[in-house]
N, C-alpha and C positions, 0 to 999 in steps of 0.2 A: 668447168674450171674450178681448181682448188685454189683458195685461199690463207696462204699463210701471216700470219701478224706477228711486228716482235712486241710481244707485250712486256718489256721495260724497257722504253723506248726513253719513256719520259725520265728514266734515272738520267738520261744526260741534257741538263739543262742549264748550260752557261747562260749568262747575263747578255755580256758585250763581245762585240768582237771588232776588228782591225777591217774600215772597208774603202780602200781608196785614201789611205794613211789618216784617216779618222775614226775613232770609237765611236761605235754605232751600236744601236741594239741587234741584238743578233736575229738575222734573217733564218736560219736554221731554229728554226725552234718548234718546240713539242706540238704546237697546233697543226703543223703541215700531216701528220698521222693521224692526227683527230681528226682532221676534215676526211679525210680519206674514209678513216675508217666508219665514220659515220653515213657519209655518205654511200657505201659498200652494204651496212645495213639495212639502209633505207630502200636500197634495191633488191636485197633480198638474199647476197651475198653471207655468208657465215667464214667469219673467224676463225683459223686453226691455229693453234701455238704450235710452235715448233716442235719437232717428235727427233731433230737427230741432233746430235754431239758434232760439231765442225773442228773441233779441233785438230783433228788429223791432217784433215782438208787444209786450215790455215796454214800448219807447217809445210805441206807444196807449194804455198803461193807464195808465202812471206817468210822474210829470212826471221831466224831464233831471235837474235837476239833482239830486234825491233818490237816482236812480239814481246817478251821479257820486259823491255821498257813498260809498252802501252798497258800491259797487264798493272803494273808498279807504280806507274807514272805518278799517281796521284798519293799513295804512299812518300813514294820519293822526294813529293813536293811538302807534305808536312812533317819530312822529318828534318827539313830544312829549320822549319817554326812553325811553332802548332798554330802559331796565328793563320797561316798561309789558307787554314781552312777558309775565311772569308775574302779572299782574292784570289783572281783568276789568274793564271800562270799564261806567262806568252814567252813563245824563242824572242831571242836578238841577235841572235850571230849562226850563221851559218857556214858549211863547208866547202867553196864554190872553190871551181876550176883549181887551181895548183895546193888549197890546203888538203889534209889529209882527213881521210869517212874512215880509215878503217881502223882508229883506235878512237875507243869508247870514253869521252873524256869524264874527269869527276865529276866536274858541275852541272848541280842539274841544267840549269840554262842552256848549258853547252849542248850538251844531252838532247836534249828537247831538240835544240837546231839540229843538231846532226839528224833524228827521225824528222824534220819537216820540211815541206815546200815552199813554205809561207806563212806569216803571219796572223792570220786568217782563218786558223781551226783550231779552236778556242779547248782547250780539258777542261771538265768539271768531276765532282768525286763518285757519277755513278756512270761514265764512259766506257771504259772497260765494258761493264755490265752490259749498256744498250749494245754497245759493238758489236761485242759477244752472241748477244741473243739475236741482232739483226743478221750476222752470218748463219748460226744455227735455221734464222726461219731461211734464210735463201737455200741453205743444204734441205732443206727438208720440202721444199716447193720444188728443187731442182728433181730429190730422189720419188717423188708422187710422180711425177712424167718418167723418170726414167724406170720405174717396175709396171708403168701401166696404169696404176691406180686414174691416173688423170694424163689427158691428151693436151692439156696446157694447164697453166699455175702464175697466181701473181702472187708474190714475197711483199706487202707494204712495210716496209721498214724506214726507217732513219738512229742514225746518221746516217748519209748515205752511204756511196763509196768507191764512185771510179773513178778518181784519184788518187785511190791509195795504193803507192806501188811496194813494189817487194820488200821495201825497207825503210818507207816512209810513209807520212801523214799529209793533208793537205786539202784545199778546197771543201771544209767540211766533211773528209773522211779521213777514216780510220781502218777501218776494215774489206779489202774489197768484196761486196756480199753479188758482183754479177762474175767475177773469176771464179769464188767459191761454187756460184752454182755450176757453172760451167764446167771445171775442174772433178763434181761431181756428177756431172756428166759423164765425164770421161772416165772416171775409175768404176761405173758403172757397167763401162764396157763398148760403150759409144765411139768408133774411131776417131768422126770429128763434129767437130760441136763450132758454130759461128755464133759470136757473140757483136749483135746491132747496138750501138751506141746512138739515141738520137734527143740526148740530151744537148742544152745547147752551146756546153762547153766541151770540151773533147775529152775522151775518156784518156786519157794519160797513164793514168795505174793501170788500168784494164791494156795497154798496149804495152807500156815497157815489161810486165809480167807474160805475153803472150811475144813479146816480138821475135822469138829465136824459134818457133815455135810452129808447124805445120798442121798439126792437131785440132790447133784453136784458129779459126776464122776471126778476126777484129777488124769490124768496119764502124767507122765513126762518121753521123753527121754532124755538123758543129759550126757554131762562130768561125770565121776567120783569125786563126792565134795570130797574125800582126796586129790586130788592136783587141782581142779577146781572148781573157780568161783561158787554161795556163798559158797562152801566149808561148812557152818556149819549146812547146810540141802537137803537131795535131795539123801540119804541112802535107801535103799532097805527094809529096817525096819520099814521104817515110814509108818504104814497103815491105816492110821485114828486112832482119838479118841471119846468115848462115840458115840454117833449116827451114826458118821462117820466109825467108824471102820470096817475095809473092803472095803472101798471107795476111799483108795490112790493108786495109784502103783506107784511107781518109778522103774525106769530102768537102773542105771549107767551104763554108759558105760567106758573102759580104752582111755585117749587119743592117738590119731595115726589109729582109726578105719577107714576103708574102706565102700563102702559101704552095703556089703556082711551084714556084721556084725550089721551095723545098720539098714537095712531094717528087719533084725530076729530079731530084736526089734521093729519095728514097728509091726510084723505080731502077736508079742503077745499082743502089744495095740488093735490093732484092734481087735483081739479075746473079750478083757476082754471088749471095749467096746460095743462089740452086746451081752454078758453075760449079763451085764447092763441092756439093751435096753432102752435106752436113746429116746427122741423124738426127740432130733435133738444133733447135737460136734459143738463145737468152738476147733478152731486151733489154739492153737497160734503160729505162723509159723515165729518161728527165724528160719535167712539165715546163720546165723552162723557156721553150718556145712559145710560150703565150703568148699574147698583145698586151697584156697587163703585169707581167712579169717585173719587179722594181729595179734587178740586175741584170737583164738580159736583153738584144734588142731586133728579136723576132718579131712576128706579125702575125701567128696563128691564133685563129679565133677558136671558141670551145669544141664548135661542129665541126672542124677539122680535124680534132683525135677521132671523131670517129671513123672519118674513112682508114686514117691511120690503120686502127683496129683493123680495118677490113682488109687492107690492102696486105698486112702481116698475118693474116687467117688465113692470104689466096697461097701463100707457101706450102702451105700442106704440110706442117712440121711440128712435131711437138715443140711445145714453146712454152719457155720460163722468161716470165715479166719480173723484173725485181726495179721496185720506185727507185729513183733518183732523186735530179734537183725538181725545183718549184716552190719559186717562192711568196706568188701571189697565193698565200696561201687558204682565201677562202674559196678562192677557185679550183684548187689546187684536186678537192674530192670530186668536182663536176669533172675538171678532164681528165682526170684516172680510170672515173667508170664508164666514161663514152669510148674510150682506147678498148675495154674489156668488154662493153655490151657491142662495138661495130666488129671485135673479135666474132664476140660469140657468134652474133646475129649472120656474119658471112661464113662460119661454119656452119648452123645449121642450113644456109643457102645450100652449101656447097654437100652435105649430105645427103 
């Protein structure tokens, strides 16, 4: 397995953010890659920096001119006042149901709302950059499996990113870096590509970008959105639209699940995806299901990624892992590399 890293990760490093309508220190923060990556060391794992230019790739996932923003955004914000440099920018106002998304207002504020989901995904002035490079590493994990070079690949990046959909920002992301692999899958020459969501919020970006869409496989396991995180997508009903239809699953689950319960959700992902038969999955592997997780309210103890691992090994598929959520984050490098050594270890079984 190859390992790609985004090394300017840590250019984006807000302060505070919005969490249950209070200012909180920010759970996203730069240490969830440092454990990872330290711990990937310690195992014996090597660091690759990213070797492709994603930009191509973004302009298929995400609309212009949202890009245009988030590129800017933070330009944008001091040229408001140069002071702005020491305070963090948050939307207020958003475009819901009868107002109008499809003209770009002056303000930046406005601006901001129109690209977001929520409150909740804080800019700082070197975003852009980590964004940037954490898609480039997911293109470049994705394209190691798809020339062969590597038979599986894990992308550690942050910010994360599946919630960011075609034209917006939210839950901590910006850029989606498990579409982009995906996406790079497919202009690889791949027909179809399933992309596992088993983070423990639903992947939202990652489905409204695939929902019309036959190509892309998106199964999510996840919180129950009637009382969990996005809450206003990640329903059991949602199965695709026009081309797509038939091409979603989602899986909710009730919060407080064990692992008993969540594993017979993954055994019918993994079913629907060799249904499928995909040429290769992307993972997007939020840690979020921990026991110890501060925002999440799974029951997965650390020895449980590793069967994870194993059980996404018995697919027999190339596979791109790109990090997600996890925010207990000094646990956060232990069950990254147990998902990757219960991988490997049931590949070389199965050799």
């Amino acid at each position: 397995m190859l390992t790609f890293h985004n090394p300017l990760h840590n250019a984006h490093a807000p302060v505070h953010e919005f969490f249950r309508g209070e200012r909180v220190p920010c759970f996203e923060k730069p240490a969830r890659q440092d454990y990872v990556e330290q711990r990937l060391k310690e195992c014996g794992h090597a660091l690759l920096a990213p070797n492709i230019d994603s930009t191509a790739v973004l302009k298929q996932i995400h609309a212009e001119r949202y890009l245009s923003f988030l590129q800017t955004a933070w330009q944008q914000w001091l040229a408001q006042d140069p002071a702005n440099a020491a305070v963090q920018p948050f939307p207020s106002v958003w475009p819901v149901r009868t107002l109008r998304s499809d003209i770009e207002p002056a303000n930046f504020t406005a601006r901001y709302g129109l690209y977001s989901m929520d409150n909740g995904t804080p800019l700082a002035e070197g975003t852009w950059a980590a964004a940037k490079a954490g898609a480039d590493a997911a293109a470049s994990a994705a394209s190691a499996v798809a020339s062969g070079a590597a038979g599986a690949s894990f992308c550690v990046t942050r910010p994360p990113g599946h919630h960011a959909g075609p034209d917006f920002m939210g839950g901590y992301c910006f850029l989606n870096n498990a579409a982009v692999a995906a996406q790079t899958l497919r202009n690889s020459g791949m027909p179809r590509v399933a992309v596992l969501d088993v983070d423990y919020h639903h992947g939202n970006g990652t489905q409204s970008i695939f929902y019309e869409r036959s190509d892309v496989l998106f199964i999510s396991i996840h919180g129950d959105p009637m009382t969990e995180y996005p809450f206003y997508l990640g329903h059991a009903d949602e199965t695709g639209h026009g081309a797509g239809a038939g091409f979603n699953l989602n899986l909710p689950l009730p919060a407080g699940i064990g692992f008993d319960a969540w594993f017979a959700a993954l055994e019918k992902a993994c079913t629907a995806i060799l249904a499928y038969g995909p040429q290769a999955v992307v993972v997007s592997l939020g840690l979020d299901t921990f026991e110890g997780d501060p925002i999440s309210r799974f029951s997965l103890a650390s020895q449980d990624f590793s069967r994870i691992g194993q059980r996404l090994a018995q697919l027999n598929l190339p596979t791109v892992f790109v990090l997600e959520g996890g925010y207990a984050a000094a646990e956060l490098g232990l069950n990254a590399v147990n998902v990757i050594d219960g991988f490997e270890a049931q590949g070389r079984q199965s050799s």
